[in-house]
N, C-alpha and C positions, 0 to 999 in steps of 0.2 A: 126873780131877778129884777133889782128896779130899772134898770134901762130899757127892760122888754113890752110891750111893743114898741117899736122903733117912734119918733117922734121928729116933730121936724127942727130941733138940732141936731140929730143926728149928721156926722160927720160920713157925705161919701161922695165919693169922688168918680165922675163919669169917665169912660173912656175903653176902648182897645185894652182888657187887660194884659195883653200876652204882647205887647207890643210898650205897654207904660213902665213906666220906672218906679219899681214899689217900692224901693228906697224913698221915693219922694213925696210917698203917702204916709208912710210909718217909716222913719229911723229902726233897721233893726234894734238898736240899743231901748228901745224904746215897745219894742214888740215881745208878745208873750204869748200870744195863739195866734192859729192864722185856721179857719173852721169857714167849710165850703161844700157848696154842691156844684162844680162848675157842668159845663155843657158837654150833652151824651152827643156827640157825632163820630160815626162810624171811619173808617180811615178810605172806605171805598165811598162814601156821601163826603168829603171834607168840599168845601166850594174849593176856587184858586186860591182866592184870599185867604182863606182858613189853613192851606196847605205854606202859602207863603209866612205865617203867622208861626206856624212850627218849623219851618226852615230856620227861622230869627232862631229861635229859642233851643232848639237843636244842634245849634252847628258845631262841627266836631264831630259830633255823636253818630258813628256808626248804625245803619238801618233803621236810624228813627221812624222810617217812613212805613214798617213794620205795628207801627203806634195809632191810636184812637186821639181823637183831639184833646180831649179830657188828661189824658198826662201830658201836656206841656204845664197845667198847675204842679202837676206833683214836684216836676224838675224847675219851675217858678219858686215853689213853697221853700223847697231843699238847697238852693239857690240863697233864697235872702235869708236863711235861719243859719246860716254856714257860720260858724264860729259864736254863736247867741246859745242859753239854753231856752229859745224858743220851742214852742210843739203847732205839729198843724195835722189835723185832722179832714179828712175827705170822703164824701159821699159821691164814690164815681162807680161807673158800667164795669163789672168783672173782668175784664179783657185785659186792665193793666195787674192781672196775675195769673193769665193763661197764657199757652200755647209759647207761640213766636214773636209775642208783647215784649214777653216776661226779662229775657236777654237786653234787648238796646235799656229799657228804663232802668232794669233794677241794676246792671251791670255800673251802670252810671253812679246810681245812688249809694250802694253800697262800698265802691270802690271809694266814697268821699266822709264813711262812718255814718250814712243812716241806719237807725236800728229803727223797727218794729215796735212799739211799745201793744198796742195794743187792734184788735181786727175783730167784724164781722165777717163772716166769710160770704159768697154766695146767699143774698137771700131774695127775692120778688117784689119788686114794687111796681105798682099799678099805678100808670099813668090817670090824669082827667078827661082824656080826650076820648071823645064817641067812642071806640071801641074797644077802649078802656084795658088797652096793648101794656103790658108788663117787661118793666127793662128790669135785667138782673144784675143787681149791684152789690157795691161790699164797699163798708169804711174802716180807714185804715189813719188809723194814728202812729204819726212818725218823728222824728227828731234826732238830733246830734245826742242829746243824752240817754243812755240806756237806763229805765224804769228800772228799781226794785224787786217791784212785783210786774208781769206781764200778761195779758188775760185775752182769751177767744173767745167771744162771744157768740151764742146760738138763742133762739127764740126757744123758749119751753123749756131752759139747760142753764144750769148755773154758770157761772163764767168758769173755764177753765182756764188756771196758773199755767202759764207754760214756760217753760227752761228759753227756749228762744222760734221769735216767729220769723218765717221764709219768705218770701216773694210772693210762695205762691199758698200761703196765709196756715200753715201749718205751725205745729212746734217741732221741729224738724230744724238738720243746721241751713245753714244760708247757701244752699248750693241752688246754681242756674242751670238748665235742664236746656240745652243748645241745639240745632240742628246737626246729624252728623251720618254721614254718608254709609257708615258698616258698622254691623251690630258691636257692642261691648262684647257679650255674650259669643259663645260656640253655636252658632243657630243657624242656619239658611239664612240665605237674603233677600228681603225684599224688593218689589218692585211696583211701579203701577201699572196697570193695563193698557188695550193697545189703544189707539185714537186714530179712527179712519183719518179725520178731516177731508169730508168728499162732499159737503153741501149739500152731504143725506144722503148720496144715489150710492153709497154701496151697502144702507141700510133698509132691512124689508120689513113693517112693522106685521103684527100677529094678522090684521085683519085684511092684508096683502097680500101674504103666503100662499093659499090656498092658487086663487087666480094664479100668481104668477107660476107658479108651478103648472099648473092647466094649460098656459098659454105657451111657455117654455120650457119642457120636460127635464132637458139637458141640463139646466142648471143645477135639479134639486141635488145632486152630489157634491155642487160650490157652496150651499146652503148651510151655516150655521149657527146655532144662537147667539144670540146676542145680549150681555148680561151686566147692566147697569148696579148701581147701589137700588135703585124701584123695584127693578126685572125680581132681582136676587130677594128681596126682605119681603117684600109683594108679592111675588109667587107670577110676576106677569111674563110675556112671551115677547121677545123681537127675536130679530133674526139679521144676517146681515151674509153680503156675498167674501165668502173666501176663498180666493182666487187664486192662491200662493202655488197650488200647483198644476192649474190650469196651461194647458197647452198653445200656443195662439190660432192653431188652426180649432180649435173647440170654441176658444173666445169670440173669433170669428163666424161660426154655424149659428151662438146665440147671439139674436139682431137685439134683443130686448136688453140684455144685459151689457154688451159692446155699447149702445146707446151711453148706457147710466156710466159706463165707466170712461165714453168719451166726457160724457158732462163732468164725471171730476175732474179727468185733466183741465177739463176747462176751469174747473171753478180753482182750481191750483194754481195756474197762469196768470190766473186776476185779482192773486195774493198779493199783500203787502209785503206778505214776510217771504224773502229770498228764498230761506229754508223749506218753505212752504214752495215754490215756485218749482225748485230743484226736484220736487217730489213730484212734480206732472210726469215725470220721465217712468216715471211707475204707476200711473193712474189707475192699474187694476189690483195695487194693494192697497195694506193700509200703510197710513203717512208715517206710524211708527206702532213697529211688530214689537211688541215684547210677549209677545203668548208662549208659554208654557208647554211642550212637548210629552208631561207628564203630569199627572193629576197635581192638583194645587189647593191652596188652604184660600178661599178669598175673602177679605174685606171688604163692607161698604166702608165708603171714605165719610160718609153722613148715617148717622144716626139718631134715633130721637132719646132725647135726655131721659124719657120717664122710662129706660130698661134699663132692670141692674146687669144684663151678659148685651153685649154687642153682639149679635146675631152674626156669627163666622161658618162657616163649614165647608168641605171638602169639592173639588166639581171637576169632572174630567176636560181632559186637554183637546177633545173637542170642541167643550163651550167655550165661546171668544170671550174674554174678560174685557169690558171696556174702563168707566171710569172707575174704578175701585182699586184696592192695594192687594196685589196676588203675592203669596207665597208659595213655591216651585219646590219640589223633593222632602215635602211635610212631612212628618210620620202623625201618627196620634198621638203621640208623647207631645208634640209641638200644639196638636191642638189643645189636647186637656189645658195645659196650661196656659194658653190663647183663650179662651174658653172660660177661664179660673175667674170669680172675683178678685182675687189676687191682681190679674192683668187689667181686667174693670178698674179697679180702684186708681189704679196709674194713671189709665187711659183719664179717668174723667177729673184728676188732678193736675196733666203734663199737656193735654191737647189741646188743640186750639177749639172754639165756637162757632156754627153758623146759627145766628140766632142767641138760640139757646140750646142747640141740638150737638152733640158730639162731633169733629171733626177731626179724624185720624190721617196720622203721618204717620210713612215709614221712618221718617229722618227723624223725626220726634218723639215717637213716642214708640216704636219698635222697639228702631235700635237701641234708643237709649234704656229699655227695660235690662234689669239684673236680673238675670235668668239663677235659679237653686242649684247648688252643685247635688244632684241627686246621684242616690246609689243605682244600682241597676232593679234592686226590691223596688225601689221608691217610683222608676221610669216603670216598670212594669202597671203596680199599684194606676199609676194614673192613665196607662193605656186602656188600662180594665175600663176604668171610670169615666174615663172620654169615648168609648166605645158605647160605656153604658147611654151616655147623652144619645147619640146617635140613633144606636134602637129604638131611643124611645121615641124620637121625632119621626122614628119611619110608622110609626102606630097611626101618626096620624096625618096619613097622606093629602087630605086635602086641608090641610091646614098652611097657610102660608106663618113663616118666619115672624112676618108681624102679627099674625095669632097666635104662635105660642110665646113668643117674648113678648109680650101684653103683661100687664103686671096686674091685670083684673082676670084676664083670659086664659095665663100659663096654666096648664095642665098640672096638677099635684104630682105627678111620677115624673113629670117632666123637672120640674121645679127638687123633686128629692135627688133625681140625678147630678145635675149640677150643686148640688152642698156636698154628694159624698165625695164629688168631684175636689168642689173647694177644700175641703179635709185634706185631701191627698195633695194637694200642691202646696198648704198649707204646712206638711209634714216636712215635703221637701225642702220647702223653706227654714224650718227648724221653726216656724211659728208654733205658738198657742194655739191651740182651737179651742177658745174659752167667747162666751158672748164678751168679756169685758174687755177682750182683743179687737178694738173698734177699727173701722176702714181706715180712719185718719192713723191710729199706729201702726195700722200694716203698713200704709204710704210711707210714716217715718221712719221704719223700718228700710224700708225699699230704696229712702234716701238715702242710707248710711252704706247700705253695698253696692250703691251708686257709686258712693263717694269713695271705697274701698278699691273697687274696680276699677274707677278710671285715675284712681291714685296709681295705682298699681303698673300702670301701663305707659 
């Protein structure tokens, strides 16, 4: 291109873009691409100014603040191209087509006839800076006119024609995947675990245990695990006091443990938050009980992107669920499918990111899962095969969660169990079980009885 490298007639113009009048750099009438890499800042790093800067360009817009800085361009681009057949292309941070992004931007865009023409989805780029940290981004070509032909790009993969691309960079219809409170589905409901908030004193780490039991006897029957997203995929040990049916003449005989749960009243009292404050009146539980009475299915809420199964399983209503998402009155039919690439494949198209690592909702990516209408053959079939998983992880007991979901590490019996698995839920699904039945048509698949089911309702 003979204008490339830039030269110094180049036409450009200093300034605050998100704050300028790009009218008054280019006439729309006058514009015909608009091609960018704007700035990756996270929506929890924005400075004031940066936050002030999307207030401008947001206003109106329901939970903008939900947003990375990086789409104020998109809703800038989509903005000045409004009534032009302009097109504008971006190289921005994946986040404005995940999780709880995906609603304030795209609801906007699309409600004004931006179509999709064409998208990279997810891929790695490697920063220049010393540690040579990798942000994961995706570009996406958009405009008021809908393209002829429309293509997904992938590195090592021809481009694929796609009927129409989504939000959240599929060829799938254009539906938005929201926050919502109860399953779609006939399922149990979830929840998340409980949260002392005690300034630590009603939690007892592994290498505390011993001692304090030695020192105060009494307690060890108020004693019990305590079980993080690390605890749980790590295979690590805490422990924490629970006290829900402790007597106060018993609270009283332990001087060691009265101590610690004087200190959280304390550290309650010297809350900011009311709520918080109101909860001294109960300093020997926790600040919110939601534990489970009956065995439960648990979630970590974080997980690392390089497992194809989100490491979930069964844990009795003695271990205290802390930060993680618990599911109460499971069967195995709920796991198998929990369990399923099937649910994978959602999970790591509908959730949101830390990092780059998986970060699961109940509100998001549970409920809003379309569950198979399966026969009772079909529930069977995969109670078998979610059973089978399980056995095999009891083979090998000193293995933690993050050893067999390793994707160098998983044990081959372990790894066949989970496919006969995915066959079966598969079935139920009324899917293919053909290799050329790829993850992305499951997902678009899964969008259409999305879209069925909450049509429906």
């Amino acid at each position: 291109i003979d204008f490339l490298p830039l030269k110094t007639y180049a036409n450009i113009r200093e300034g605050n873009a998100l704050r300028m009048d790009w009218e008054s750099v280019v006439p729309k009438d006058k514009l015909n691409y608009i091609i960018g890499n704007p700035p990756f800042v996270g929506k929890s790093f924005q400075t004031d100014s940066q936050k002030d800067d999307m207030k401008v360009v947001f206003e109106g817009v329901k939970n903008y603040g939900n947003l990375d800085y990086v789409a104020s361009w998109y809703k800038k681009c989509a903005d000045l191209m409004a009534g032009t057949n302009s097109m504008t292309a971006l190289v921005s941070t994946n986040s404005v087509c995940q999780g709880i992004a995906v609603p304030p931007l795209w609801k906007y865009l699309l409600d004004r006839g931006v179509v999709i023409n064409f998208a990279w989805p997810t891929f790695k780029w490697k920063s220049e800076s010393n540690d040579g940290a990798a942000v994961h981004c995706v570009i996406i070509g958009f405009s008021y006119m809908k393209n002829q032909d429309r293509y997904i790009y992938q590195e090592g993969k021809a481009p694929a024609k796609a009927i129409n691309i989504n939000p959240y960079l599929l060829d799938a219809p254009s539906i938005i995947i929201d926050d919502v409170h109860e399953p779609i589905s006939d399922v149990p409901k979830a929840a998340v675990g409980s949260f002392p908030t005690d300034g630590g004193n009603l939690v007892i780490q592994a290498d505390e245990l011993e001692d304090y039991i030695k020192k105060e006897p009494a307690a060890k029957k108020y004693i019990r695990p305590y079980i993080g997203p690390l605890e749980f995929i790590n295979s690590k040990e805490r422990y924490c006091l629970w006290l829900k049916n402790c007597p106060p003449s018993e609270l009283r005989a332990m001087p060691m443990t009265k101590a610690r749960v004087a200190a959280v009243r304390e550290f309650r009292l010297n809350s900011k938050k009311e709520q918080t404050r109101r909860r001294a009146d109960i300093p020997h539980l926790f600040a919110e009980d939601r534990q489970p009475s009956s065995n439960y299915i648990l979630f970590p809420r974080t997980s690392s992107e390089r497992r194809r199964y989100l490491p979930i399983g069964f844990l009795s209503s003695d271990v205290i669920a802390g930060d993680t998402i618990i599911l109460p009155d499971a069967t195995l039919y709920h796991f198998g499918v929990l369990t399923s690439n099937i649910h994978n494949a959602w999970m790591r198209v509908v959730c949101g990111r830390m990092k780059s690592d998986y970060r699961y909702s109940s509100t998001l990516v549970y409920n809003n899962l379309p569950w198979p209408n399966a026969t009772d053959k079909q529930k069977e079939k995969i109670e078998q095969t979610a059973q089978a998983i399980l056995d095999t992880r009891a083979k090998y007991p000193g293995s933690s969660l993050a050893d067999l979901y390793d994707e160098v590490t998983m044990p081959a019996d372990l790894r066949k169990a989970h496919q006969q698995n995915d066959r079966a839920v598969m079935e139920a699904y009324g899917f293919p079980v053909k290799n050329e039945f790829t993850e992305s048509k499951c997902v678009a698949e899964l969008f259409k009885l999305y879209q069925e089911l909450t049509q429906s309702k």
